[in-house]
C-alpha positions in Angstrom: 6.9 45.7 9.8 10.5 47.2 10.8 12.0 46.0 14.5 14.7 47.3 16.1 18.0 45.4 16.0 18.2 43.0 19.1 19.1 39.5 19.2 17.7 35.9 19.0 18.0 35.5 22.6 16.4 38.2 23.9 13.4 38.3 21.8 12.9 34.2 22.8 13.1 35.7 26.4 10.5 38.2 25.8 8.3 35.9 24.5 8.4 33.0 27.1 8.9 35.2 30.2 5.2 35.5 31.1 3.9 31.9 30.5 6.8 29.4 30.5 6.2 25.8 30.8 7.7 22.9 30.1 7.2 19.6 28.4 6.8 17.9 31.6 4.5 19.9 33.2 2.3 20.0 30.7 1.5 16.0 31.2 3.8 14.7 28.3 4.9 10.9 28.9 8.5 10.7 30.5 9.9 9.0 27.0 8.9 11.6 25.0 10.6 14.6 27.6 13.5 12.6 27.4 13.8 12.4 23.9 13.0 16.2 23.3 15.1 17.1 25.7 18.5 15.4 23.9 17.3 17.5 20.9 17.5 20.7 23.1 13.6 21.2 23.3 12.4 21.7 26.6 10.3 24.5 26.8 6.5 24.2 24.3 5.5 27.0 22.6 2.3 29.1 23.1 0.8 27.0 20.9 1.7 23.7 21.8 1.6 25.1 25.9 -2.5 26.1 25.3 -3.4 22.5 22.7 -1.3 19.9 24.7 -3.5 19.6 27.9 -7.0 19.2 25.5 -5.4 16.8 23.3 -3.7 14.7 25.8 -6.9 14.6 27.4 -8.7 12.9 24.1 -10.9 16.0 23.2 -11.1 17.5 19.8 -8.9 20.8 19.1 -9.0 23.4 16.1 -5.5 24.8 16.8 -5.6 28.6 14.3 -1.8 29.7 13.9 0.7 31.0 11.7 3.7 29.1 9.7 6.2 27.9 12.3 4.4 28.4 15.1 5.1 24.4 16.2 2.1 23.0 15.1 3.9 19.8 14.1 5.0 18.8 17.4 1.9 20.2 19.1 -0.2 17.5 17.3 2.6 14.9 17.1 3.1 13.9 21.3 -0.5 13.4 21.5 -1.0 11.2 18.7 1.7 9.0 19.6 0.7 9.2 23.3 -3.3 8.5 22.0 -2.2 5.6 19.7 0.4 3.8 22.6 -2.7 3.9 24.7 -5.0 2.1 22.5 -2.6 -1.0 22.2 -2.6 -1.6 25.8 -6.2 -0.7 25.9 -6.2 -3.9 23.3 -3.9 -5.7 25.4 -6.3 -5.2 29.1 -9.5 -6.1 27.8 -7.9 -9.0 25.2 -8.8 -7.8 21.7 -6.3 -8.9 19.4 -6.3 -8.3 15.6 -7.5 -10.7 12.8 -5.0 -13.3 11.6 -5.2 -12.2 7.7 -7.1 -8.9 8.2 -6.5 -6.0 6.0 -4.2 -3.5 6.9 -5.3 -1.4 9.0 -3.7 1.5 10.9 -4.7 3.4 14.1 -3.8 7.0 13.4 -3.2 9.0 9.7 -2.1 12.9 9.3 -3.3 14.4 5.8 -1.2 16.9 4.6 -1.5 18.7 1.3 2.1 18.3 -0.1 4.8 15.2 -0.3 7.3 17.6 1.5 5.0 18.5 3.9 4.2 14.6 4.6 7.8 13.9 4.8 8.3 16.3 7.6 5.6 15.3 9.3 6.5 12.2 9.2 10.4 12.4 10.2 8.9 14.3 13.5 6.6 11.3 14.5 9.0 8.9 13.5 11.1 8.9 16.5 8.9 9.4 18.9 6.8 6.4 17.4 9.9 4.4 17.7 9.8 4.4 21.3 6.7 2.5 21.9 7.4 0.1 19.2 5.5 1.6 16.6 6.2 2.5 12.9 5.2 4.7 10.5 4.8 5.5 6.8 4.3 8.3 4.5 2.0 7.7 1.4 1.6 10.4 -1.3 1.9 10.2 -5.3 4.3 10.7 -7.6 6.4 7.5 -6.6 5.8 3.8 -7.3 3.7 1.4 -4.9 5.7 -0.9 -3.4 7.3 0.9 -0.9 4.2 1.8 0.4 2.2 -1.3 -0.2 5.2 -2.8 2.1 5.0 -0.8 5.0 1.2 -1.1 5.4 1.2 -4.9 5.1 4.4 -4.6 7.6 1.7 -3.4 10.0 2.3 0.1 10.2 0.3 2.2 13.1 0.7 5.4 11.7 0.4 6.8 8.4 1.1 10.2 7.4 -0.6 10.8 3.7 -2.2 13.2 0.9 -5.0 12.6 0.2 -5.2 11.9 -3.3 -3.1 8.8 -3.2 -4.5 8.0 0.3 -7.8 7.4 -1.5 -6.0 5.8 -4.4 -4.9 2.5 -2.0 -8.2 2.9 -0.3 -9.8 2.0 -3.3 -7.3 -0.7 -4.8 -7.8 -1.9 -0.8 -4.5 -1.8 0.4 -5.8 -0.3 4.0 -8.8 0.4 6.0 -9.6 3.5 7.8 -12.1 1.8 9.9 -9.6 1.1 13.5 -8.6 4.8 13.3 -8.3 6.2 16.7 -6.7 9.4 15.8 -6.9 11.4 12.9 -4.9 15.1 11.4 -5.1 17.4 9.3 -2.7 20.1 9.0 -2.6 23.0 7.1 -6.5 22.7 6.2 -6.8 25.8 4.9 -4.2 24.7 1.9 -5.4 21.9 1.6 -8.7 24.1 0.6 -6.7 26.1 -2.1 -5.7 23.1 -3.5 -9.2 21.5 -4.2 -8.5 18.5 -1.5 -12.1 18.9 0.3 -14.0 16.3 -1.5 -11.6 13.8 -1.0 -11.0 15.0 2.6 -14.5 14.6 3.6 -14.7 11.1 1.8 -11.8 9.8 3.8 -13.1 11.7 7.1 -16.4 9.5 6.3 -14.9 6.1 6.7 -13.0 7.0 10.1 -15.2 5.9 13.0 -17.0 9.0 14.5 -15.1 8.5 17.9 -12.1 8.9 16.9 -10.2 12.0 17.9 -10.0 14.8 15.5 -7.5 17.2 15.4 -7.4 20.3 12.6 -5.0 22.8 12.6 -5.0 25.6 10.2 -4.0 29.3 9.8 -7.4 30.3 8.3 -10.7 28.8 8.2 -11.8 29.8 5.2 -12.6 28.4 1.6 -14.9 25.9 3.0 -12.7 24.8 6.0 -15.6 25.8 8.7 -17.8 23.4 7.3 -15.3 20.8 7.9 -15.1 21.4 11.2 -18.3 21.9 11.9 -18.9 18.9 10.1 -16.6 16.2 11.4 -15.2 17.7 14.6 -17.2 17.1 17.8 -17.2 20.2 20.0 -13.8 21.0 19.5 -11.6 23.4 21.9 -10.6 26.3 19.7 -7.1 27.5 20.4 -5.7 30.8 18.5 -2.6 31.7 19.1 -2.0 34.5 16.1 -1.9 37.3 18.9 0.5 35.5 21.0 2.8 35.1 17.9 2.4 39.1 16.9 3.9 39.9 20.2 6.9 37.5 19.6 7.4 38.5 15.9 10.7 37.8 15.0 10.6 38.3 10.8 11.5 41.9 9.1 10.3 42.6 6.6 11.9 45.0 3.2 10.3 45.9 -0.1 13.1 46.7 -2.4 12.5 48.8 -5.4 14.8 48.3 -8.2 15.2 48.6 -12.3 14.6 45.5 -14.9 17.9 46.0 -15.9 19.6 45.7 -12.1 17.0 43.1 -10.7 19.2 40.5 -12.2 22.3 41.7 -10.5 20.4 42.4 -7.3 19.0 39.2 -7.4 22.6 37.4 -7.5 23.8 39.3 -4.9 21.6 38.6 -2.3 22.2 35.0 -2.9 25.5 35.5 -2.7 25.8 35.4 1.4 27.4 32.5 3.5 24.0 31.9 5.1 20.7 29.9 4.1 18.5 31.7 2.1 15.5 30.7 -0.3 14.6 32.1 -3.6 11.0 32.2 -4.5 9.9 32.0 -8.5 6.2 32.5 -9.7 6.9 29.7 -12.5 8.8 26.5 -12.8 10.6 27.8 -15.9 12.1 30.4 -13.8 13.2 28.7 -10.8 15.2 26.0 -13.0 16.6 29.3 -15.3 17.8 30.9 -11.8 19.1 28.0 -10.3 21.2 27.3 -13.2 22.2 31.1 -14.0 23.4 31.6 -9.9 25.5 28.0 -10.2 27.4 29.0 -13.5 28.1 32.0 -11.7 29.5 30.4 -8.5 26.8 30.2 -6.5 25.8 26.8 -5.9 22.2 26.9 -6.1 19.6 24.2 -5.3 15.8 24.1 -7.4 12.8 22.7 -5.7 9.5 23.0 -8.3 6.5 20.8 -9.7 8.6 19.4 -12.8 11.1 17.7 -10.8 10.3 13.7 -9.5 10.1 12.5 -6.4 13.5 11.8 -5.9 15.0 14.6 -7.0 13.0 17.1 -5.0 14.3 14.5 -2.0 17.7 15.0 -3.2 17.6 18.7 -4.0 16.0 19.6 -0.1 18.7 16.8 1.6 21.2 19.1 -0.1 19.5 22.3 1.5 19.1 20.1 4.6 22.3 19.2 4.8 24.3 22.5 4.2 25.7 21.3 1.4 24.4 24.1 -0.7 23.0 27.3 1.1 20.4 28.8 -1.7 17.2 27.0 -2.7 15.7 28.5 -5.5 11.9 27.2 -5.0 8.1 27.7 -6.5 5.2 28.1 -4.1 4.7 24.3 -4.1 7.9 24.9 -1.5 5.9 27.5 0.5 4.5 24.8 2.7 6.2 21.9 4.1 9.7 23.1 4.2 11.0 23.4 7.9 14.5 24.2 7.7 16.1 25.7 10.8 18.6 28.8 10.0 16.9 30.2 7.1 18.7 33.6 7.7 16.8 35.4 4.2 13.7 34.6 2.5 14.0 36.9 -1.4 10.6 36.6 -3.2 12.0 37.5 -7.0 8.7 37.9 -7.9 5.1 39.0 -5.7 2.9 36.0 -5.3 -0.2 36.1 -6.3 -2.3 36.3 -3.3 -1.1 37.8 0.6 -1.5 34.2 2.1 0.7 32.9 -0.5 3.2 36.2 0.7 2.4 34.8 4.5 3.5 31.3 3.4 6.6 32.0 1.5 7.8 34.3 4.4 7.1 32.3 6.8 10.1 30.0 5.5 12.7 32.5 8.0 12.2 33.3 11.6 10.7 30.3 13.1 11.2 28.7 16.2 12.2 31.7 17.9 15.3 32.5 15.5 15.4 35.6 13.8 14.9 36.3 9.6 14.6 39.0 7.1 12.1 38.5 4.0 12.6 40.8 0.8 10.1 41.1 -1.7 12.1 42.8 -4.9 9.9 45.3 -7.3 9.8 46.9 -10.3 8.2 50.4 -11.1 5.3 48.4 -12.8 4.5 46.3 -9.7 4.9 49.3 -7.0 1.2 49.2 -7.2 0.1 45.7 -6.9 2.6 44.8 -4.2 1.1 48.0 -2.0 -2.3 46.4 -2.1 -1.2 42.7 -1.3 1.2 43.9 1.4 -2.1 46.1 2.8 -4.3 42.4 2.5 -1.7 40.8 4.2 -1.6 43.5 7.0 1.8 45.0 6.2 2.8 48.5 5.8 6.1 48.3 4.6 7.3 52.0 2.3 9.7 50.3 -0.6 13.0 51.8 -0.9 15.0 52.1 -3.8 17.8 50.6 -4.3 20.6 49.7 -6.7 22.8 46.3 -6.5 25.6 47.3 -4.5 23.9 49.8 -2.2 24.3 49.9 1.9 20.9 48.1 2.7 21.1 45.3 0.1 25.1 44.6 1.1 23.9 44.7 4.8 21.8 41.8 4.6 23.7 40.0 2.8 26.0 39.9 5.1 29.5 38.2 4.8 30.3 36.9 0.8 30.8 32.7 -0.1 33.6 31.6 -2.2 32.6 31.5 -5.6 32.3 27.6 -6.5 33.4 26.3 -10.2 31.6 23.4 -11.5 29.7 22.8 -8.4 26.9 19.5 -8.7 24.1 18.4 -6.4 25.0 15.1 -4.4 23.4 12.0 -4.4 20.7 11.6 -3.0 21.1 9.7 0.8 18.3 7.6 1.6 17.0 8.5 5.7 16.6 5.7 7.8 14.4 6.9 11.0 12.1 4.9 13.2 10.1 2.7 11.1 9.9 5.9 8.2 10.4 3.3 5.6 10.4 -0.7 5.3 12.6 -3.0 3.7 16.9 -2.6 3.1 18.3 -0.2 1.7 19.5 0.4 -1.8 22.1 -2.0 -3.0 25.4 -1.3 -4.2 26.1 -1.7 -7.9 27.4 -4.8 -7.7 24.9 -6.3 -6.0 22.2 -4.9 -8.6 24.4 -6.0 -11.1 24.3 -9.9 -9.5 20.5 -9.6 -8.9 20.0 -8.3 -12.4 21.9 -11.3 -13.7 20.1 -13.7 -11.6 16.9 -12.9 -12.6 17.7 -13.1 -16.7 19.3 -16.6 -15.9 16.3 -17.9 -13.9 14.4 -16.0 -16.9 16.3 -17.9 -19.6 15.6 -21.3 -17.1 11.7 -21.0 -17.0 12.1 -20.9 -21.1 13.6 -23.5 -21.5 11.5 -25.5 -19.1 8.2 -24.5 -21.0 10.0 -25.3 -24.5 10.8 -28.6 -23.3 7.2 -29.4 -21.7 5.5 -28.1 -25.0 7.6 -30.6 -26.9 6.8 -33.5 -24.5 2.9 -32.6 -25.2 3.1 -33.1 -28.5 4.6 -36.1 -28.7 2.1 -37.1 -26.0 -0.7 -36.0 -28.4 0.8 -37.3 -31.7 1.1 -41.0 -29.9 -2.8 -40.3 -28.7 -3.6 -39.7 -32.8 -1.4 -42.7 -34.0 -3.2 -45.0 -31.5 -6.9 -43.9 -32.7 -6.0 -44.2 -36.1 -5.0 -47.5 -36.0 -7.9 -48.5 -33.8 -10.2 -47.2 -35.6 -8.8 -46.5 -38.8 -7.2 -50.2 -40.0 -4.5 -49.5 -42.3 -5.5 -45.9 -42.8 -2.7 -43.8 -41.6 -3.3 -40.9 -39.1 -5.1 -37.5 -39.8 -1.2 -35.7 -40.0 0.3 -39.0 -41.9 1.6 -38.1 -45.6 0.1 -40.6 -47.3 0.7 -39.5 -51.6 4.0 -40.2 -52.9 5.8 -36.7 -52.5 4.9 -37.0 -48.9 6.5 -40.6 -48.4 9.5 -38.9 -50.0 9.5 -36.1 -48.1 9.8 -38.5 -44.6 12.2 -40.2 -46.5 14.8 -37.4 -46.9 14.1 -36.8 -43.4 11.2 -34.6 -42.5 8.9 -35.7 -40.0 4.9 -34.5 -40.1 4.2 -35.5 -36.0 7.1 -33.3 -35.1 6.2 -29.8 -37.0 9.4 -29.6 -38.4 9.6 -27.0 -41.2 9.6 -28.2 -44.9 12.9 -27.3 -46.7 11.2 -25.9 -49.8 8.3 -24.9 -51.5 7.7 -28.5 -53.2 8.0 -30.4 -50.1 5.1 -28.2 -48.6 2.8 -28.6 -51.1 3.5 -32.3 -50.8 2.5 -32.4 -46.5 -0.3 -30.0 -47.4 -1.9 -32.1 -50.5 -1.0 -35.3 -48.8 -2.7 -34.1 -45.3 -5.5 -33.4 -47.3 -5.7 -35.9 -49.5 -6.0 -38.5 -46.8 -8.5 -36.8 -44.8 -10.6 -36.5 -48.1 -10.1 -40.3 -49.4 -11.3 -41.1 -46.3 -14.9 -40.1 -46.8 -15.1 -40.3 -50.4 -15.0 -36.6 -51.8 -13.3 -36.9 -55.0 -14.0 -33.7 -57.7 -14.4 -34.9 -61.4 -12.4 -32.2 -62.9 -15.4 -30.8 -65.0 -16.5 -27.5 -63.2 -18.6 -26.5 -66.1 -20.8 -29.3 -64.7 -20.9 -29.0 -60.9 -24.7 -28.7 -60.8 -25.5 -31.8 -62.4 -25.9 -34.1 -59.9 -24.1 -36.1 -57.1 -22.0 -39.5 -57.4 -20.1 -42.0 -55.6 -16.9 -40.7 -55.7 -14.6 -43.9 -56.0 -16.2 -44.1 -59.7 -15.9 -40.8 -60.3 -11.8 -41.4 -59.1 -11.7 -44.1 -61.9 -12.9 -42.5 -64.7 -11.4 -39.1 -64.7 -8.0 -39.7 -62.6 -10.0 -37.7 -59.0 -8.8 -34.2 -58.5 -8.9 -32.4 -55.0 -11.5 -29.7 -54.5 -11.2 -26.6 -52.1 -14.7 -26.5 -51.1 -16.0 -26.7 -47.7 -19.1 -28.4 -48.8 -18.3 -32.2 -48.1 -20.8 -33.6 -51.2 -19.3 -34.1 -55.1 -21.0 -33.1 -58.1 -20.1 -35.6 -60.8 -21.8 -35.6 -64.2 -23.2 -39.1 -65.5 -23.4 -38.6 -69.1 -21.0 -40.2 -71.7 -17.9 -38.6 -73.6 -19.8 -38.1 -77.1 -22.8 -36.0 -75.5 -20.2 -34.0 -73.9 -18.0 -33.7 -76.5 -21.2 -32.1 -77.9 -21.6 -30.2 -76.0 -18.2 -28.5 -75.8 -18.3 -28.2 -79.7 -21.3 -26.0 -79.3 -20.3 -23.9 -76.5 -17.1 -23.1 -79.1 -19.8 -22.7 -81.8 -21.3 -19.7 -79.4 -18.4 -17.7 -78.5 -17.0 -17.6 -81.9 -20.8 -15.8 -82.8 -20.3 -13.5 -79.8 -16.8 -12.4 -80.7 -18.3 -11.9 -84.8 -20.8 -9.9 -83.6 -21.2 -5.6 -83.7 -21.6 -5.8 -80.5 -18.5 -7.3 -79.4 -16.7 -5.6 -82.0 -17.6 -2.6 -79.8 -15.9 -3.2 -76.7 -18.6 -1.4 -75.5 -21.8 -1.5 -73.6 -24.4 1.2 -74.9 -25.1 2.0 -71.2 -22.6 2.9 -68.3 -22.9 1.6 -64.5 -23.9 4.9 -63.5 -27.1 5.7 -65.7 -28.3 2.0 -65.7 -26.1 -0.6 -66.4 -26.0 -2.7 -70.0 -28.6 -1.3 -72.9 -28.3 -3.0 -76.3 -28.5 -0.5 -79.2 -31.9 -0.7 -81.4 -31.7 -3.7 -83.6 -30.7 -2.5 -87.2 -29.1 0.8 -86.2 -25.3 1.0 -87.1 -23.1 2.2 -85.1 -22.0 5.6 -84.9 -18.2 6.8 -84.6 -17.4 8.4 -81.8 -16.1 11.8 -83.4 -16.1 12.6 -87.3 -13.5 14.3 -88.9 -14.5 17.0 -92.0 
């Protein structure tokens, strides 16, 4: 919808004349109209003029408005006000907590983004921060610690999403059960997004008298149920006609060639003001981003694919001012609240009108003016009628080219190109009780802690090398001492006791330490020796004859005298030992000779063959006075 030109200040005017009020009068704790005031808020907004009284008062509210209506702060005061109360209710009637109980905060905010969470959070923040309390923002995408920190720090108020939210519930890092206030913003995304189910398990675990605020801009895909759910008679404030009056965002459709959207695209990012880009994909914000900063325009990308610190990084820069175009996915569409967006330039139609209600509301909040374009080509003239229709617009599209009146109007006065233009750092925030523990060190002192740990590392290694060694000796002196209790003048089971190993001690090796034979012969010495020993012990000495191993059982020691003892590798412990004299088995060996020399005369072993293979039955001897046929004849 088209306005007429006025300015900020009279359109604010117009839309506060009739019901005015301010902080004060609407029951907000002195602190707080103190602190709001230094940051040049004085007078609420409808929304926050028709919530404030009901919430104040402890009563459930279901706040319905539109993107930058100022939801945040409408459900901030009383949650800090709520909250500050309980403690001294604590305090008057002597409740104190458990010494050793689980973390356990009083009041939580789900939102359905991490930016969204952080924005949140750096509103409650300071006003936390004058009653002593702290807060913390928990969401995924970034390691533990931090977080695990702050909750065992004791901190009051936790701002979250709730997929990780349910994450340290179950890993029981916190307890939902002291909640006395509990959040929910932007429900109805939160819906899109597929966040119910774990929104009504964590709602579940919150005591039913705690005070439930929900505020949301529809109530749709199942956020009624919610409500009517978990909220107990809540007071329903709507404030979307209120916000129609005061309408402050103008809205263009501009028409234009696949061969000129390019151009048009960089010059309307080519102003001095703020202005956000909006992509369909992730592949096409980072492809903008980096097209509009190699052509001067220092540019800014904001889209699923980046981490956790560098969409920090990349919105501090927006933030800041020190880069004025932030080239962003609808994953941006909620949760950024930057004041001065002059221009909001959706490259591409979303895909839905709430998703075109959400990337436009981006401009013209908090009673500022903004213009939102929505570029076209001839193949989506169609589409974008109907979705402008859904969304209740009726805005004709005009054609135009890169350098025509309308387009060079809004963009207003021209940057300086900038060459070889880089995002900052990123600058850690330090607000309230936002985040626990120091700082990030310099590099020196990561360097020096760095260092420190591999020393202490390098310390604890030596320590346990040392111990080990001191164990063994303590165990070898154990084994000695039995052996020569119980043993005589045996020696011990890891004792050397043939003649290589006595020469192997004697050039220096030592069997109770483990230290590493020099060469193959002075292994097989330990080895045989070890073994050996252990074996004279008992008596298990092998004759030497394995053709015979089934023919009995013997002493041993006799066996040792008459055939010189050879070692066996056999785990059974008994010796076969054969008692007949030398001539019957010298016989024997004679005929066993006798046989094989038969065998290797015969046709058959002539052959080389069995008559049968594996497959059809195994061996089958040929019919007894058959010859053997050749394989092939020749004619």
């Amino acid at each position: 919808m088209n306005h007429e030109p006025t300015t900020d200040d009279d359109r604010v005017n117009d839309v506060y004349e009739e019901n005015e009020q301010t902080f004060a009068e609407l029951g907000v704790d002195g602190p707080i109209v103190h602190l709001l005031a230094d940051e040049g808020k004085r007078v609420a907004f409808p929304i926050q003029q028709d919530t404030l009284p009901d919430s104040l008062a402890g009563r459930d509210v279901l706040g319905r408005g539109r993107t930058g209506s100022g939801k945040t702060l409408a459900f901030a005061i009383p949650l800090v006000t709520r909250v500050a109360a309980s403690f001294d209710d604590d305090r008057e009637h002597g409740r104190r907590d458990r010494r050793g109980a689980k973390p356990h905060p009083r009041a939580l905010v789900l939102a359905p983004t991490r930016e969204l969470a952080n924005q949140i959070n750096d509103v409650v923040a300071p006003l936390a921060a004058l009653y002593g309390m702290t807060t913390t923002s928990i969401y995924g995408g970034v390691r533990y610690a931090r977080q695990f920190r702050d909750l065992n720090d004791g901190a009051q108020i936790v701002v979250a999403c709730p997929g990780r939210l349910e994450d340290l519930i179950e890993q029981g890092a916190l307890t939902l059960d002291d909640v006395r206030v509990v959040v929910l913003d932007e429900a109805d995304e939160m819906a899109d997004m597929g966040f119910l189910p774990p929104i009504r398990r964590i709602l579940g675990q919150i005591p039913r008298t705690a005070q439930h605020m929900l505020f949301s801009a529809t109530l749709d895909h199942g956020v009624d149920a919610v409500v009517e759910e978990f909220l107990n008679d809540p007071k329903v404030h709507s404030v979307d006609e209120v916000t129609d009056r005061a309408d402050l965002m103008t809205h263009h459709v501009f028409l234009t060639t696949k061969a000129d959207k390019n151009e048009l695209v960089r010059t309307l990012a080519s102003g001095t003001g703020r202005r956000i880009l909006f992509t369909r994909t992730k592949f096409q914000a980072k492809k903008l981003a980096k097209a509009l900063t190699q052509q001067g325009i220092p540019a800014a990308e904001l889209h699923g694919n980046l981490s956790q610190n560098q969409r920090d990084r990349n919105l501090q820069a927006f933030e800041s001012g020190s880069v004025n175009v932030l080239v962003a996915t609808d994953v941006a569409a909620r949760g950024i609240d930057v004041s001065g967006v002059e221009l909001v330039v959706q490259v591409d139609p979303p895909d839905d009108p709430k998703s075109f209600l959400h990337r436009s509301g981006r401009t013209a909040r908090a009673g500022k003016a903004g213009d939102v374009i929505t570029v076209i080509t001839p193949d989506q003239k169609r589409y974008a009628r109907g979705m402008l229709r859904r969304a209740g617009l009726s805005v004709k599209p005009l054609e135009v080219r890169p350098d025509s009146p309308q387009v060079l109007e809004l963009v207003g006065e021209v940057a300086d190109k900038v060459e070889g233009w880089q995002l900052p750092e990123l600058e850690r925030k330090r607000t309230g009780g936002r985040r626990g523990g120091n700082a990030s060190r310099r590099d020196g002192s990561r360097r020096e802690a760095r260092e420190s740990r591999n020393a202490k590392a390098r310390r604890n290694q030596r320590r346990t090398r040392e111990r080990n060694r001191e164990l063994q000796r303590e165990i070898d002196a154990e084994q000695r001492e039995f052996a020569a209790r119980f043993l005589g003048d045996v020696h011990s089971v890891r004792d050397d006791t043939t003649d290589a190993g006595t020469a192997h001690r004697a050039h220096g090796g030592d069997a109770h330490r483990g230290d590493a034979p020099r060469n193959r012969q002075e292994r097989r010495a330990r080895q045989y020796g070890d073994e050996r020993a252990r074996r004279e012990r008992r008596g298990e000495w092998y004759d030497g004859y394995g053709r015979h191993t089934r023919r009995g059982w013997s002493d041993g020691r006799a066996s040792e005298e008459r055939h010189g003892g050879k070692r066996i590798h056999r785990k059974e412990q008994r010796i076969v030992h054969d008692e007949r004299g030398e001539d019957a088995k010298r016989h024997e060996r004679r005929e066993d000779a006798k046989r094989r020399r038969r065998y290797d005369n015969s046709d058959f072993a002539k052959s080389g063959k069995r008559a049968g293979s594996k497959k059809n039955g195994g061996m089958k001897r040929r019919a007894k006075g058959k010859r053997r046929s050749a394989p092939f004849r020749t004619r």
